[in-house]
C-alpha positions as CSV (number, residue, x, y, z in Angstrom):
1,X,-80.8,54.3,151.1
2,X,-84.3,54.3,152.3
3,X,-83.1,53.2,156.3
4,X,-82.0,56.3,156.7
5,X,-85.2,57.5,155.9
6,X,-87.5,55.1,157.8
7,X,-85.5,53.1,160.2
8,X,-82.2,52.5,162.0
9,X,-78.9,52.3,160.0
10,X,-75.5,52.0,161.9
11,X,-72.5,52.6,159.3
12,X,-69.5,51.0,161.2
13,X,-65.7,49.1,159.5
14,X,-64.0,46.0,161.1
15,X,-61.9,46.1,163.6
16,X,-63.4,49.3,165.0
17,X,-63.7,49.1,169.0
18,X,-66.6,52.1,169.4
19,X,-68.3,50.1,166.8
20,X,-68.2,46.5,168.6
21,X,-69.0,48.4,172.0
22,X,-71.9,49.8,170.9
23,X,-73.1,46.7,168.8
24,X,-72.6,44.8,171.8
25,X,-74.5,47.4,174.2
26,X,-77.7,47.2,171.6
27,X,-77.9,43.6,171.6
28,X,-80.7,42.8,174.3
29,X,-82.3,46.2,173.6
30,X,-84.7,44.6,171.1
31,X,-83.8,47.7,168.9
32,X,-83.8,46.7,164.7
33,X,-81.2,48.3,162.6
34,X,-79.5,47.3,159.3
35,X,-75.4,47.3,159.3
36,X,-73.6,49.6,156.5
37,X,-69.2,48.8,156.3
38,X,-67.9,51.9,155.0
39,X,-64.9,49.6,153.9
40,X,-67.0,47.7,151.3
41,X,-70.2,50.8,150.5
42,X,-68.3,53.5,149.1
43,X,-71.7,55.4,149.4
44,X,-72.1,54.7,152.6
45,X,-68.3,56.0,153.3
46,X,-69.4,59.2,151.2
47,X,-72.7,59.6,153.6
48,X,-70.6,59.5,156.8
49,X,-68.4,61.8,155.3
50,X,-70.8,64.5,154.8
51,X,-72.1,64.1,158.2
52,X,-68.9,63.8,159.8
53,X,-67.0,66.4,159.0
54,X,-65.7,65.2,155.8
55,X,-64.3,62.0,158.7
56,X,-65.2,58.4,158.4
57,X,-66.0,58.8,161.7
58,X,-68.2,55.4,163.3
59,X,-70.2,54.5,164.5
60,X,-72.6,56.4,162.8
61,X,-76.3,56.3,163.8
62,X,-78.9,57.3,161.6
63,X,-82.4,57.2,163.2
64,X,-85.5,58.2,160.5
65,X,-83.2,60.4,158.4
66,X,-80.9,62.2,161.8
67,X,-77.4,61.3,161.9
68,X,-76.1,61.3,164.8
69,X,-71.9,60.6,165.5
70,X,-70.8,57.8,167.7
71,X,-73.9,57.9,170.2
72,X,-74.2,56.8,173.1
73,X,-76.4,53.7,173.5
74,X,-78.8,56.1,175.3
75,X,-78.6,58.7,172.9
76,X,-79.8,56.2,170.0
77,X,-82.2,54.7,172.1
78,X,-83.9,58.0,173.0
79,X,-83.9,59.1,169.4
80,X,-85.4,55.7,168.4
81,X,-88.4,56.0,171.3
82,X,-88.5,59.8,169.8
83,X,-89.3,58.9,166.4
84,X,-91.0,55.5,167.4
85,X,-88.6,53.5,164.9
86,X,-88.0,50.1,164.6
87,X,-87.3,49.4,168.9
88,X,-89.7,46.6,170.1
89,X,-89.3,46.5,173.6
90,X,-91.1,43.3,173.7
91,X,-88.6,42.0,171.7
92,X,-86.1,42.6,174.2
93,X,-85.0,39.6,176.3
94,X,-84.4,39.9,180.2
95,X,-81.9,36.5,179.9
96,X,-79.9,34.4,177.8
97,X,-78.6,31.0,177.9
98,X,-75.0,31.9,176.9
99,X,-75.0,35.1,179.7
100,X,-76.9,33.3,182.4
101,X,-75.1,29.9,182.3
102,X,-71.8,32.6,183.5
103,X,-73.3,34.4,186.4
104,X,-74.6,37.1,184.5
105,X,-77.9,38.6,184.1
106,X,-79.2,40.8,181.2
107,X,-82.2,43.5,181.9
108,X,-83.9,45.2,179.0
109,X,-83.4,49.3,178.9
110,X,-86.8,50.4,179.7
C-alpha cells in the first residue's frame, strides 16, 4: 500500500454520508488521492481498523503515511500543504459548467 506512504488515500464504503460529504467538499480542491472500499479490500478494512480503534470508522485519510479519522476538509488539506503531497492548486478550477449553469459559483481553497 505504497499511497499511504507517498500520497493521499481515502478508505471510505457505499452508502456512507461523511464519506460522500467529504468526497464532494475535495472535488474543486485540485487535491489527488486514490479511493480504498473497505467493503471490497479486506486489507484496507484491517488498516482502518488498526488506526481506528479496532472501528471501520470512514472516512479515513491517510496523508504520506498519517492517518487521520474522518477530517475535516481543512484538516486534510492542511496536512496535504504540510507534507507538500499530491494537491495542485493549479489544478483547482474556480467554475464548472454543471455548477455555474445553476447559479452557483465554485472558488478554489487557497
Amino acid at each position: 500500500m505504497s499511497e499511504e506512504r507517498e500520497g493521499v488515500a481515502m478508505y471510505w464504503q457505499p452508502s456512507c454520508v461523511f464519506c460522500i460529504n467529504l468526497r464532494l467538499s475535495l472535488l474543486f480542491t485540485g487535491l489527488r488521492y486514490t479511493r480504498r472500499n473497505i467493503w471490497r479490500d479486506k486489507a484496507a478494512a484491517a488498516f482502518v481498523r488498526s488506526v481506528a480503534d479496532g472501528n471501520e470508522t470512514v472516512p479515513t485519510v491517510t496523508v504520506a503515511g498519517h492517518a487521520m479519522v474522518n477530517p475535516s476538509k481543512r484538516k486534510l488539506l492542511d496536512a496535504a500543504r504540510t507534507h507538500r503531497t499530491c494537491w495542485r492548486p493549479d489544478l483547482a478550477r474556480e467554475d464548472t459548467g454543471p455548477l455555474r449553469s445553476i447559479g452557483l459559483r465554485v472558488r478554489p481553497v487557497v
